[in-house]
VOPAGU-2260 file (C-alpha; in pm, 1 decimal, decimal comma):
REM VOPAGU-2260
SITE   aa  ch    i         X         Y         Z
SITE  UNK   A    0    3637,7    8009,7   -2118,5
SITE  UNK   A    1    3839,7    8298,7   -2036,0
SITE  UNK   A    2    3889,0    8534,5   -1741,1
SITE  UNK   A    3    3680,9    8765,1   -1878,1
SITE  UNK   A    4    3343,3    8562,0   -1977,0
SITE  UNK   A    5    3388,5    8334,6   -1659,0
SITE  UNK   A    6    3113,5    8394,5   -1421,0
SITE  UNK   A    7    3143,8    8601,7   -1130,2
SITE  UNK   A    8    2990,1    8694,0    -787,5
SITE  UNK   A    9    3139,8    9083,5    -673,4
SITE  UNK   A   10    3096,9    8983,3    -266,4
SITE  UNK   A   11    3127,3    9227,7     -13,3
SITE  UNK   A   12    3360,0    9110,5     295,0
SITE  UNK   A   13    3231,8    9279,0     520,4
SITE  UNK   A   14    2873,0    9135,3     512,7
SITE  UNK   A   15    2861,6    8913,4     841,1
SITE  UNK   A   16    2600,6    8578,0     807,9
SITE  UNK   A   17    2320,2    8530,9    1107,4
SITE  UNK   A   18    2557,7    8177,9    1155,2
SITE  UNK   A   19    2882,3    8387,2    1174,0
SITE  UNK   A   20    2732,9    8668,2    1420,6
SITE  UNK   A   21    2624,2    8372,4    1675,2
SITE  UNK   A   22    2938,4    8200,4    1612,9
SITE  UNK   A   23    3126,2    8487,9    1708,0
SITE  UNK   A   24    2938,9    8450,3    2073,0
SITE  UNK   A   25    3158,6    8165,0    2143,6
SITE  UNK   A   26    3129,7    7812,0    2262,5
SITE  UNK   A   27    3012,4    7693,4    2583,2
SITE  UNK   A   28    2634,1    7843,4    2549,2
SITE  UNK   A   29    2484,9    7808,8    2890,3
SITE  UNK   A   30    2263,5    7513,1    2944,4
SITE  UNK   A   31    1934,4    7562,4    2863,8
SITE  UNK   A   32    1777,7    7546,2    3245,6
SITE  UNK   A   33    2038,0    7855,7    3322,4
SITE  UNK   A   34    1955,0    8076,4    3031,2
SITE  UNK   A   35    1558,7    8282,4    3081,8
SITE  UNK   A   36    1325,6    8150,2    2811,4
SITE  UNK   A   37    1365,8    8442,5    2583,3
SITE  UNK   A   38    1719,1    8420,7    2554,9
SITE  UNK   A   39    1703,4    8038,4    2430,2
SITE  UNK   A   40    1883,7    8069,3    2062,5
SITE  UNK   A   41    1800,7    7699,1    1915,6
SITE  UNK   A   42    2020,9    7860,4    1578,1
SITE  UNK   A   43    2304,3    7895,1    1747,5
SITE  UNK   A   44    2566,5    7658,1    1565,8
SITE  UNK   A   45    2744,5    7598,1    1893,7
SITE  UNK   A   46    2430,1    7384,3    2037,9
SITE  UNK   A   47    2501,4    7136,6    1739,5
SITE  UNK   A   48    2909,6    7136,0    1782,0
SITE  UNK   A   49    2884,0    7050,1    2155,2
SITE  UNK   A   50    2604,4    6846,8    2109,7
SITE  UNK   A   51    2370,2    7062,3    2382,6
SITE  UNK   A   52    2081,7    7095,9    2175,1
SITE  UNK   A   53    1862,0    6840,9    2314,1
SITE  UNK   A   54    1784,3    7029,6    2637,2
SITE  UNK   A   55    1707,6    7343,3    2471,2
SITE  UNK   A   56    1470,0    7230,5    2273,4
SITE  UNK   A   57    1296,1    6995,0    2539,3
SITE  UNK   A   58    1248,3    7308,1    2722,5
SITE  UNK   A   59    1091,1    7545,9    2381,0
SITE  UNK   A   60     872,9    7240,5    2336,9
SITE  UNK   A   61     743,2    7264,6    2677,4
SITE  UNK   A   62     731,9    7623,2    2740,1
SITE  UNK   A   63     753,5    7804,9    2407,8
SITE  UNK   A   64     682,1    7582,1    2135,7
SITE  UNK   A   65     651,8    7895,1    1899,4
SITE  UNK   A   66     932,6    8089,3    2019,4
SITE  UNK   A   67    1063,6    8449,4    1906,7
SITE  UNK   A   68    1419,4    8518,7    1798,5
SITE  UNK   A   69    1577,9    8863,0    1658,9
SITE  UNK   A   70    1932,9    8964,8    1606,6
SITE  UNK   A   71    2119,8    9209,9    1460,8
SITE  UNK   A   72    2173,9    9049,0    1062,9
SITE  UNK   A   73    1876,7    8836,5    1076,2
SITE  UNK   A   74    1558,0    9046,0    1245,3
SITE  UNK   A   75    1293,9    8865,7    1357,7
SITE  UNK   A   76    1226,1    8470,3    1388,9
SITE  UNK   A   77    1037,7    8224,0    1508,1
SITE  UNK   A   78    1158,9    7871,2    1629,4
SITE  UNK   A   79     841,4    7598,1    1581,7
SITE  UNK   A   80     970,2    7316,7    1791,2
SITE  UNK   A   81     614,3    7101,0    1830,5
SITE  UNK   A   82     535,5    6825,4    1555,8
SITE  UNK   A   83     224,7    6896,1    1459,5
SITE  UNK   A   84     300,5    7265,6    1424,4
SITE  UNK   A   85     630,1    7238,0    1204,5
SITE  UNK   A   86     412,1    6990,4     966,6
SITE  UNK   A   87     176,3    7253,3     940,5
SITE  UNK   A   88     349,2    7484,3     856,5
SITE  UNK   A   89     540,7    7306,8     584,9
SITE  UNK   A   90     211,4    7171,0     442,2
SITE  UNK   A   91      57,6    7552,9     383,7
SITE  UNK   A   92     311,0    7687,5     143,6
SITE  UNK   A   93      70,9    7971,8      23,1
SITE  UNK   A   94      91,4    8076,2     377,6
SITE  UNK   A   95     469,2    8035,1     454,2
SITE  UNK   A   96     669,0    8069,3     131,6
SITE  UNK   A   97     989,0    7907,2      54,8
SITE  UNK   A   98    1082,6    8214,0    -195,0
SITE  UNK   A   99    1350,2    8400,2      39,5
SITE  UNK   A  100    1591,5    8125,9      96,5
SITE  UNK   A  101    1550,2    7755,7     304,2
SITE  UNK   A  102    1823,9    7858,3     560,1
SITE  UNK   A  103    1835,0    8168,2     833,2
SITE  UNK   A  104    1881,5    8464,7     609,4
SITE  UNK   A  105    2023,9    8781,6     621,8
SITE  UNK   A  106    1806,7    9078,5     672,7
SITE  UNK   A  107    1812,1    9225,4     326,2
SITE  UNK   A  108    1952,8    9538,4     282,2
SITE  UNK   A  109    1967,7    9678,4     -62,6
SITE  UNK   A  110    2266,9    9890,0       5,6
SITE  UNK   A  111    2469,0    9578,8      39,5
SITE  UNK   A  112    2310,0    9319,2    -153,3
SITE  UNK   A  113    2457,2    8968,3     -34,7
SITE  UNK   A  114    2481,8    8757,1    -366,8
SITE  UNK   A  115    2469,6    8414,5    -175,6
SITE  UNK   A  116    2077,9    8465,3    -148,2
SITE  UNK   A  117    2039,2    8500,1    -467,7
SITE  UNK   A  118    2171,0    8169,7    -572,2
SITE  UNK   A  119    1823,6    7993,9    -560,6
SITE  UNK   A  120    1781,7    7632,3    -583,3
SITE  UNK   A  121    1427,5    7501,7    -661,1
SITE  UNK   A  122    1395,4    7436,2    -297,4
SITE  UNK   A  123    1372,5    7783,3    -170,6
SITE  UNK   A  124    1101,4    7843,6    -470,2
SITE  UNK   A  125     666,8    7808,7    -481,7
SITE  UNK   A  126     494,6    7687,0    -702,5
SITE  UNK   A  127     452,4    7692,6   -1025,2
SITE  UNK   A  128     825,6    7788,8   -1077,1
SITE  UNK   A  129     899,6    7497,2    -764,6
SITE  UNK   A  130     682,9    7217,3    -922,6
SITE  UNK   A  131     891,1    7309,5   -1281,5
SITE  UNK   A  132    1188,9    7257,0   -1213,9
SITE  UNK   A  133    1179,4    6978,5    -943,8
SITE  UNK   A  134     982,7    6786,4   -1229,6
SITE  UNK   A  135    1316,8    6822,4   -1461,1
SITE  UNK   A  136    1516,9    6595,2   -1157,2
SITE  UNK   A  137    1267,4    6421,6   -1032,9
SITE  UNK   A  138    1293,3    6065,6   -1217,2
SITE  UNK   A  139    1609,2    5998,0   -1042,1
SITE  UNK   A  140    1420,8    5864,5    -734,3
SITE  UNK   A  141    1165,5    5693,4    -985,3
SITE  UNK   A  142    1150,0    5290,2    -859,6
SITE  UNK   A  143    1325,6    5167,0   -1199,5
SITE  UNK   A  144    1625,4    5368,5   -1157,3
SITE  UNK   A  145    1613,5    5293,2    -797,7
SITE  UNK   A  146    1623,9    4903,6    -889,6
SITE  UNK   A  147    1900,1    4997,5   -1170,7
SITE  UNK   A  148    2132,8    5110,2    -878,6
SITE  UNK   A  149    2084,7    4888,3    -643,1
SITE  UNK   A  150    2349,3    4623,8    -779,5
SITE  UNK   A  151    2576,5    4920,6    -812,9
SITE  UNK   A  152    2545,9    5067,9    -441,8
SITE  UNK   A  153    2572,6    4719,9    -316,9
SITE  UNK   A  154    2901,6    4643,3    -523,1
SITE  UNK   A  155    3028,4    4964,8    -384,0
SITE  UNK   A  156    2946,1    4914,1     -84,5
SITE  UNK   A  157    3090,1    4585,6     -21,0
SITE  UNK   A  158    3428,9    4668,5    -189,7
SITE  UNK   A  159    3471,7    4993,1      61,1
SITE  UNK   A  160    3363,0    4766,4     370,8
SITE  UNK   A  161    3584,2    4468,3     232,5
SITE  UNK   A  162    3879,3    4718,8     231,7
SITE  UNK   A  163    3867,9    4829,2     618,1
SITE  UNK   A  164    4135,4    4749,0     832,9
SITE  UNK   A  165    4055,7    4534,8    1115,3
SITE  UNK   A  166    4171,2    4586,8    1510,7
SITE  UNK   A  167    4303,5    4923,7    1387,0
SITE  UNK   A  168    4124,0    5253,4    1447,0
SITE  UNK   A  169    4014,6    5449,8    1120,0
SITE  UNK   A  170    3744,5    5765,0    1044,7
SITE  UNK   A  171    3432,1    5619,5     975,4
SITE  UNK   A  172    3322,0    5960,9     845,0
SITE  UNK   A  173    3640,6    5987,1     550,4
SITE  UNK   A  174    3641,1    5659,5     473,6
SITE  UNK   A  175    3303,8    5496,2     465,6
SITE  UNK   A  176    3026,0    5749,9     506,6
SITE  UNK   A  177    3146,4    6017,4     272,9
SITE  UNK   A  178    3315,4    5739,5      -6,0
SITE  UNK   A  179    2988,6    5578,6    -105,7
SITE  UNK   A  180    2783,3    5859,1     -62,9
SITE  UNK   A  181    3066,9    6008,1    -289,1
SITE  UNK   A  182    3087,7    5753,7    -524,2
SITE  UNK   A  183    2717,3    5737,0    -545,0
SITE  UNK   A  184    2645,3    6142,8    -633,1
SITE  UNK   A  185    2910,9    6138,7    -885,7
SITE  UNK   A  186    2719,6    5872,9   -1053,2
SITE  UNK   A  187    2414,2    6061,7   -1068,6
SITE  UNK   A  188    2599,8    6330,6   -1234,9
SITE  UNK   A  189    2792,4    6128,7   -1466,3
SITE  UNK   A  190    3054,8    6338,1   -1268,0
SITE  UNK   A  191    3413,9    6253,0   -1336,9
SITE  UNK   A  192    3549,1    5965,4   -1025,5
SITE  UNK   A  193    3882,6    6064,4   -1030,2
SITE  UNK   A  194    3756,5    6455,8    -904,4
SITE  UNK   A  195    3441,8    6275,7    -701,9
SITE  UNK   A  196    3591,8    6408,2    -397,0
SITE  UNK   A  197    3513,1    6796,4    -524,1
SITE  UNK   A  198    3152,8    6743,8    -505,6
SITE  UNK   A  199    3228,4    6631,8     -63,1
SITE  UNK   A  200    3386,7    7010,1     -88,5
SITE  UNK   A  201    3161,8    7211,8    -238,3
SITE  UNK   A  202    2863,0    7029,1      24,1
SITE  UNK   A  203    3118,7    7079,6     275,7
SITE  UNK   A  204    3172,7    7484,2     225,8
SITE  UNK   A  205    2794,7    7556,7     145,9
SITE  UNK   A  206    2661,5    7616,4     480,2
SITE  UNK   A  207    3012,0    7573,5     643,6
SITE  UNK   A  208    3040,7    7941,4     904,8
SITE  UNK   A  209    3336,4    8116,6     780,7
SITE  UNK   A  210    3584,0    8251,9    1021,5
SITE  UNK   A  211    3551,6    7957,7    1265,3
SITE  UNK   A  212    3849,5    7760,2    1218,7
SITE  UNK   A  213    3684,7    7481,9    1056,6
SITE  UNK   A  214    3595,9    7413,6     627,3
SITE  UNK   A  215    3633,3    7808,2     519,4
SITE  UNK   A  216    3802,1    8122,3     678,7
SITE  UNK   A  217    3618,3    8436,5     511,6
SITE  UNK   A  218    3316,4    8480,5     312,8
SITE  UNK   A  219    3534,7    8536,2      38,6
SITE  UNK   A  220    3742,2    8179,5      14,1
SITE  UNK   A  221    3374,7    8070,3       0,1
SITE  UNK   A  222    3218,6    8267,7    -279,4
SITE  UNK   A  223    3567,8    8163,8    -463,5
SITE  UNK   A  224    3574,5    7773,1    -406,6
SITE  UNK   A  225    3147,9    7794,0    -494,0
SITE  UNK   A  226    3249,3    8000,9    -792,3
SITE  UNK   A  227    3485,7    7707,8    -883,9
SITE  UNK   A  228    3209,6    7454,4    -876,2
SITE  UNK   A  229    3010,4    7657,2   -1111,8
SITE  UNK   A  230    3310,1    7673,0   -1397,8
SITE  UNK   A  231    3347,1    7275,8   -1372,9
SITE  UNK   A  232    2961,2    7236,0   -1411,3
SITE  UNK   A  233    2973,9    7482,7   -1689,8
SITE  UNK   A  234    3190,6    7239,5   -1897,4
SITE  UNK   A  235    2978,5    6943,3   -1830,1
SITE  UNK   A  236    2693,9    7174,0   -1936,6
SITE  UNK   A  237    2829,7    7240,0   -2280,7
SITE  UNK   A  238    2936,3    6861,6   -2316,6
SITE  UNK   A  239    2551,7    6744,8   -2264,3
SITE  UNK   A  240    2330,5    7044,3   -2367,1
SITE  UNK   A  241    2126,0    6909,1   -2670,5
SITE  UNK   A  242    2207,3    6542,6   -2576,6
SITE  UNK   A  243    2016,8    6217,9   -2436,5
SITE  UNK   A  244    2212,0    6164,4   -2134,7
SITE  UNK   A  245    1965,0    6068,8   -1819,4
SITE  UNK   A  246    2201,1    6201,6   -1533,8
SITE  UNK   A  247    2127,9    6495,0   -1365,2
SITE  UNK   A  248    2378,1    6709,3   -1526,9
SITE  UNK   A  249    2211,3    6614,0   -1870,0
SITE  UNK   A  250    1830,0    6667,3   -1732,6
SITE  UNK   A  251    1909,7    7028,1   -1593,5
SITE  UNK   A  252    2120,0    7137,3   -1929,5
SITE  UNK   A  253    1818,4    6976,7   -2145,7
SITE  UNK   A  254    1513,9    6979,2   -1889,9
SITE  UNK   A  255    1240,0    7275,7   -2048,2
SITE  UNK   A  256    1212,7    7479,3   -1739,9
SITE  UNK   A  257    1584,4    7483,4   -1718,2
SITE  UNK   A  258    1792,9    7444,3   -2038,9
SITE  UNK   A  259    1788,7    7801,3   -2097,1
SITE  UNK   A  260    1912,4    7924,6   -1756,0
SITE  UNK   A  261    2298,3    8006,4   -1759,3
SITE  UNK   A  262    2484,4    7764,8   -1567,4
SITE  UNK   A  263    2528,7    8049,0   -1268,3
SITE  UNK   A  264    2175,5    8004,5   -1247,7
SITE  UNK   A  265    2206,9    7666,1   -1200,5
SITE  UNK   A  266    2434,9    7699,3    -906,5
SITE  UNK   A  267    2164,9    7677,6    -652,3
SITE  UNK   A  268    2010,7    7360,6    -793,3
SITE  UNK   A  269    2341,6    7192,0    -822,5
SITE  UNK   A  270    2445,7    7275,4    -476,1
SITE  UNK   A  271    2098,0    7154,3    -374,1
SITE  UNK   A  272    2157,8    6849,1    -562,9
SITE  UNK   A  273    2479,2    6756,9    -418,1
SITE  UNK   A  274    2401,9    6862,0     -56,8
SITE  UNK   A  275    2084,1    6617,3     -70,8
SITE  UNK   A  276    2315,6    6363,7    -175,5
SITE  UNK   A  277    2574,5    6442,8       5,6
SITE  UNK   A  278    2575,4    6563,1     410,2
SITE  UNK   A  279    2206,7    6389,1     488,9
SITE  UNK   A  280    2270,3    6061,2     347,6
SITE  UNK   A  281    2643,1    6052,8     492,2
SITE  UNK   A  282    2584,8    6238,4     840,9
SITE  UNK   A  283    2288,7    5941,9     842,6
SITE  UNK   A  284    2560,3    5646,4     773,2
SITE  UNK   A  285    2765,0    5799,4    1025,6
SITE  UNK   A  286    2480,7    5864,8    1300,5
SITE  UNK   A  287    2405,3    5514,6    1284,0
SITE  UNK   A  288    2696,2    5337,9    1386,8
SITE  UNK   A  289    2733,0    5651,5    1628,7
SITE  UNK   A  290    2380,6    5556,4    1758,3
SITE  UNK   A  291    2369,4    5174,6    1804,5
SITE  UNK   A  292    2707,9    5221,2    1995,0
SITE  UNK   A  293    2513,1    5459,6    2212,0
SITE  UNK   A  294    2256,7    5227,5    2256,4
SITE  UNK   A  295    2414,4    4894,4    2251,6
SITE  UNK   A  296    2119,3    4713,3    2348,5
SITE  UNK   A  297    1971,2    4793,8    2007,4
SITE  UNK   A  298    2266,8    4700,1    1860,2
SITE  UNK   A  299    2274,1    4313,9    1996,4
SITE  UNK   A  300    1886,3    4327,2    1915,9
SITE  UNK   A  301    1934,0    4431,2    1514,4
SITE  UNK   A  302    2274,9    4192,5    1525,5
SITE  UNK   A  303    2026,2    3868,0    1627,6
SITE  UNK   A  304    1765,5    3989,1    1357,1
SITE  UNK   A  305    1881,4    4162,1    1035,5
SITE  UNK   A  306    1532,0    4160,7     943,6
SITE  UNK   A  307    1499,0    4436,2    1185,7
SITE  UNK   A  308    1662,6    4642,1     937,0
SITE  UNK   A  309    1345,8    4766,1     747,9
SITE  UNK   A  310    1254,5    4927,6    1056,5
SITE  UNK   A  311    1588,1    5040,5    1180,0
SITE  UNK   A  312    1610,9    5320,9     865,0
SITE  UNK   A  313    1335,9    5528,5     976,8
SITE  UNK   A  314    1448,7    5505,9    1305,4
SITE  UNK   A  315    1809,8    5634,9    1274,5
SITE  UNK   A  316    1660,8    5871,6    1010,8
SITE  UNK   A  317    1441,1    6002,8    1300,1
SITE  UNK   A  318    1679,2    6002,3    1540,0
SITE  UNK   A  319    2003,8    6181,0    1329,4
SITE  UNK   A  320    1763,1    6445,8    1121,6
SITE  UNK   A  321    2093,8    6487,4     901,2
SITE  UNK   A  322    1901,4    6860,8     799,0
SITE  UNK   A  323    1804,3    7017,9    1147,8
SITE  UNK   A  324    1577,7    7301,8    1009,1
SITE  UNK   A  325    1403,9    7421,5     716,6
SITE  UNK   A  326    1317,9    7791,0     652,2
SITE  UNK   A  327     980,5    7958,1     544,7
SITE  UNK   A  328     850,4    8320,4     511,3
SITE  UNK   A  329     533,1    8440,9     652,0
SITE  UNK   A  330     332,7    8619,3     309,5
SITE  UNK   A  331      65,2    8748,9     565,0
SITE  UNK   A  332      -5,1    8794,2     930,6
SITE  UNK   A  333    -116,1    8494,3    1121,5
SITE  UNK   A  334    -108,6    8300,1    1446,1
SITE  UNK   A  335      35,2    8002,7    1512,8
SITE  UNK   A  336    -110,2    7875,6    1893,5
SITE  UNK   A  337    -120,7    8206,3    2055,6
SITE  UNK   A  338     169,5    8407,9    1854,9
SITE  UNK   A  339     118,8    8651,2    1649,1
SITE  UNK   A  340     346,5    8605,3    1307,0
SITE  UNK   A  341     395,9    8942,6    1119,6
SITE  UNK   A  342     381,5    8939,9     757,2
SITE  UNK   A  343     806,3    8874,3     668,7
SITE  UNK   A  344     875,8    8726,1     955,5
SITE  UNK   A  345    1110,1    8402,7     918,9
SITE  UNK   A  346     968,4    8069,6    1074,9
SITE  UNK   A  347    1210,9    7814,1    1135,1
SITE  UNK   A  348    1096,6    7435,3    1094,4
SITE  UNK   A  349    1274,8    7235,8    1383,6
SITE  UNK   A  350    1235,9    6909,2    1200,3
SITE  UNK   A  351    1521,9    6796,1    1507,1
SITE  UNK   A  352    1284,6    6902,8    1737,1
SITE  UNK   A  353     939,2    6764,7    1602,1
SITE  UNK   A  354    1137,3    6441,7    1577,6
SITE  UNK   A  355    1176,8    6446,8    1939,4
SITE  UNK   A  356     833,0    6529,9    2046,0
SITE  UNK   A  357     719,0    6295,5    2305,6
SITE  UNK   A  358     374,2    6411,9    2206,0
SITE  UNK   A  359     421,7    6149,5    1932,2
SITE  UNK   A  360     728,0    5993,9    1948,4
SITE  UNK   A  361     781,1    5803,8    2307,3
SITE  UNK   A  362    1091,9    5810,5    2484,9
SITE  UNK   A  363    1190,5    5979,3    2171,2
SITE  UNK   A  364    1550,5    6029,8    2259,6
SITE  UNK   A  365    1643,0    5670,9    2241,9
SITE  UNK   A  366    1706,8    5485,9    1925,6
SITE  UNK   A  367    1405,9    5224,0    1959,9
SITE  UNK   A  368    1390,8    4952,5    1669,1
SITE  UNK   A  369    1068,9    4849,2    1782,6
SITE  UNK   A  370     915,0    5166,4    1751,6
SITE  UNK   A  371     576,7    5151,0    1536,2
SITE  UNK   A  372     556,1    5466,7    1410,9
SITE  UNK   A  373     918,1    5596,1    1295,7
SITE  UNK   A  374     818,7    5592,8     979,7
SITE  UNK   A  375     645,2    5977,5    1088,1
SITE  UNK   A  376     959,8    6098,7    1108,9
SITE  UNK   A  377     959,3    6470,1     956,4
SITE  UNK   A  378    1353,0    6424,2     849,5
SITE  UNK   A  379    1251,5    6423,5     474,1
SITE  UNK   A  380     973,9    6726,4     519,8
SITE  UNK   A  381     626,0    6727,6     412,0
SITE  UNK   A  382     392,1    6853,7     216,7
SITE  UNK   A  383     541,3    6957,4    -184,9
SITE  UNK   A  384     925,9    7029,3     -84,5
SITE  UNK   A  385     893,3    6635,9      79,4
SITE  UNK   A  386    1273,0    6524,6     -45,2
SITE  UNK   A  387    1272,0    6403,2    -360,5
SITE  UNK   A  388    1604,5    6175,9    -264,0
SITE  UNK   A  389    1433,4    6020,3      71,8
SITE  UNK   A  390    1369,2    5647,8    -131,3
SITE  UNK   A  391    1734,3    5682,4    -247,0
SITE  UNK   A  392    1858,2    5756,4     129,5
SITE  UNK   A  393    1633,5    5474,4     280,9
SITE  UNK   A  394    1809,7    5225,1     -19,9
SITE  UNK   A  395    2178,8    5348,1      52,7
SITE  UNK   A  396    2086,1    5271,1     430,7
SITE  UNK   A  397    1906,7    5003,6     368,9
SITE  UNK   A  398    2241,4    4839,6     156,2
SITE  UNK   A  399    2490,6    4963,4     391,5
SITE  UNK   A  400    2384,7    4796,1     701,5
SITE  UNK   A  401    2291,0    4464,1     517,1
SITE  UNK   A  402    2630,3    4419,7     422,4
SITE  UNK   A  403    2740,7    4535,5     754,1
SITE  UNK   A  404    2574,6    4261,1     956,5
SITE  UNK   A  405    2680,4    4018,0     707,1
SITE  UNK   A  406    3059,6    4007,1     735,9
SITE  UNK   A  407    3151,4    4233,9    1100,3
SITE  UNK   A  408    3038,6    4133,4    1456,7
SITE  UNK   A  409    3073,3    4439,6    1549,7
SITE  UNK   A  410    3179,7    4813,2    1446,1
SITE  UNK   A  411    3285,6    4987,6    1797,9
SITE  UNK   A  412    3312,5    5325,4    1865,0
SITE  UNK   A  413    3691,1    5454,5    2015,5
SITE  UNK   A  414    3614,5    5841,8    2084,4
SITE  UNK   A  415    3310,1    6063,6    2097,0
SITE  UNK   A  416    3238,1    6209,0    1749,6
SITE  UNK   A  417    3364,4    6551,8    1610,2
SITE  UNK   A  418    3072,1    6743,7    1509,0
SITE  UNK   A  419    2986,1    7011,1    1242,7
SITE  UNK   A  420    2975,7    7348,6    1366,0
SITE  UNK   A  421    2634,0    7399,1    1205,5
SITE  UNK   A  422    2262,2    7454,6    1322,4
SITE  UNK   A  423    2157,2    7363,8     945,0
SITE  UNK   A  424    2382,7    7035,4     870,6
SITE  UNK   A  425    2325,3    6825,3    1212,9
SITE  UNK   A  426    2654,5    6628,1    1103,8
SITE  UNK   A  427    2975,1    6477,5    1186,1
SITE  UNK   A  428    3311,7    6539,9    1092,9
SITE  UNK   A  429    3517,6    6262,3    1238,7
SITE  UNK   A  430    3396,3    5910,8    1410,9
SITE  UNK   A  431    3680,7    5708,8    1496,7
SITE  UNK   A  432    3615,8    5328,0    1510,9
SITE  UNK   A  433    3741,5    4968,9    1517,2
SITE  UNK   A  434    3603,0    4692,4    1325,0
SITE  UNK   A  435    3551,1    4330,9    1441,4
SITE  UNK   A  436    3523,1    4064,7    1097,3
SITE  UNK   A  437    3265,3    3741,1    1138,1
């Protein structure tokens, strides 16, 4: 492919991101009792870096469960905070579309067109076009390929854990959470090993705020490094279109609602693909070793009884909610409680939120493994964008902590975590610990 018939995105610079604008407020967001309720800004990516959300949101839940929003590049939207409102809402699609984008969006302007939103992945679609396309991917979570890679993820995941170093402090985050969640999504591409660690970039830089000293500096090292993803796909396109090949590189190139999209077309999908089986499964991994250290006594109880481990994954999965929010679009006027939602106005899912609702889940900040009900959690969604992946998360999980209980004693937190500066990813970016062998 040459320079000239490579794709391209023409990007603006000066276009400025909802994420960016807050970011550029600054850390150290005042607590949530010292702030009056309209100013509470739940999307403000600080919240998640300093780990101050909780409060914030215990207060919207109490006092403004559907609560208004409106800056400069987004306009107007609405936080839902309450369980049973946010699973409403994502059960009535006809009502509030996914069409304009799953993340806080930019108020469109067609002076400056922003070509990021119109990289659509089949999760920020409706029906029919939605139901398509998710049908081309959707046999990778079927229960036969999930038994196929069991014996895989579990020989994976014992050589990583095998190879730790013991009574010496390492990143949980580099070298265990991100390698077999690595290892695992460039399987399900058929993606070459050796480069596995481009797909942890590409996740990494997707909803990563430019500018803030962290994954990407401008808008424009963003669209470049995305840009890069999509020429490397576009050779493993060519190598598999018209071929057998059941990895999800091979369904997408050969799949009928897809095979004849170009490959830039494809870039949402992909990313979608590789963030689902990327950030939540890893940010998960992480935020459960983060969690039972927090809550120690939980620890000692799943240590005694490994059996506890089928209902220690829906717990953590409760407790982290690796995605914090999903995005949908009013198509008409409507209420939800007593607000009034204006036809285009953006309503933001707080699956982080619903998942602490003491309305359903008791003393929902703890990490409880006897809890009866985590398996409610609203991590995964509901209603037809429920994630296709969640059955391939639970396994991963599921493997990971087996293997854990059967050869440490203990895995013990050093340092408070580094966090993402993200209100989309809740995630981690370093978690330094020791390990103690059986």
């Amino acid at each position: 492919m040459t320079d000239d018939t490579k794709p391209r995105i023409d990007f603006d610079p000066s276009i400025r991101t909802p994420e960016m604008e807050m970011a550029e407020v600054g850390a150290g967001v005042p607590d949530a009792a010292d702030l009056k309720l309209t100013d509470l800004n739940p999307a403000n990516p600080h919240l998640f870096k300093e780990d101050r959300w909780h409060d914030h949101f215990a207060r919207l839940r109490a006092e403004d469960p559907v609560h208004l929003n409106e800056i400069e590049t987004a306009g107007r939207y609405w936080s839902i905070t309450k369980y049973d409102d946010v699973r409403a809402v994502d059960g009535d699609w006809q009502t509030f579309s996914s069409a304009q984008g799953m993340t806080l969006g930019l108020r469109p302007d067609p002076d400056r067109p922003n070509p990021l939103v119109q990289i659509t992945p089949f999760i920020a679609m409706d029906p029919p076009e939605h139901t398509a396309q998710r049908k081309t991917v959707r046999s990778v979570s079927a229960p036969s390929n999930l038994r196929n890679l069991e014996p895989l993820i579990r020989e994976r995941t014992v050589a990583v854990l095998d190879s730790l170093p013991e009574g010496e402090t390492f990143d949980w985050v580099d070298t265990v959470s991100i390698e077999l969640t690595t290892l695992l999504l460039a399987t399900l591409f058929d993606f070459p090993l050796e480069d596995r660690r481009k797909l942890t970039r590409w996740s990494d830089i997707v909803f990563a705020v430019p500018g803030s000293g962290g994954v990407v500096e401008t808008q424009q090292q963003k669209i470049e490094e995305l840009m890069e993803c999509v020429t490397y796909f576009e050779g493993l396109w060519e190598e598999r279109r018209g071929g057998d090949g059941t990895d999800l590189v091979s369904m997408l190139a050969n799949g009928e609602a897809t095979k004849d999209m170009p490959t830039i077309s494809h870039l949402g999908n992909l990313l979608l693909l590789i963030v689902g089986g990327n950030d939540t499964t890893r940010n998960t991994m992480t935020g459960s070793v983060y969690g039972l250290n927090k809550y120690p006594d939980q620890y000692d109880k799943l240590t005694a009884d490994p059996g506890l481990i089928s209902t220690f994954v829906p717990e953590i999965i409760r407790w982290q909610t690796p995605l914090s929010y999903m995005r949908r679009t009013a198509t008409k006027d409507c209420t939800i409680r007593d607000k009034q939602i204006l036809e285009g106005d953006q309503v933001l899912m707080w699956y982080i939120s619903a998942n602490r609702d003491e309305d359903v889940f008791v003393d929902a900040e703890r990490i409880d493994l006897d809890r009866s009900n985590a398996d409610r959690q609203l991590a995964f969604g509901y209603g037809i964008h429920f994630c296709m992946g969640s059955r391939l998360a639970e396994l991963q999980l599921r493997i990971l902590w087996e293997e854990v209980l059967a050869r440490f004693e203990r895995i013990e937190l050093q340092a408070e975590p580094e966090r993402t500066l993200s209100s989309f990813v809740h995630g981690y970016t370093k978690l330094p610990v020791t390990v103690t062998r059986r």
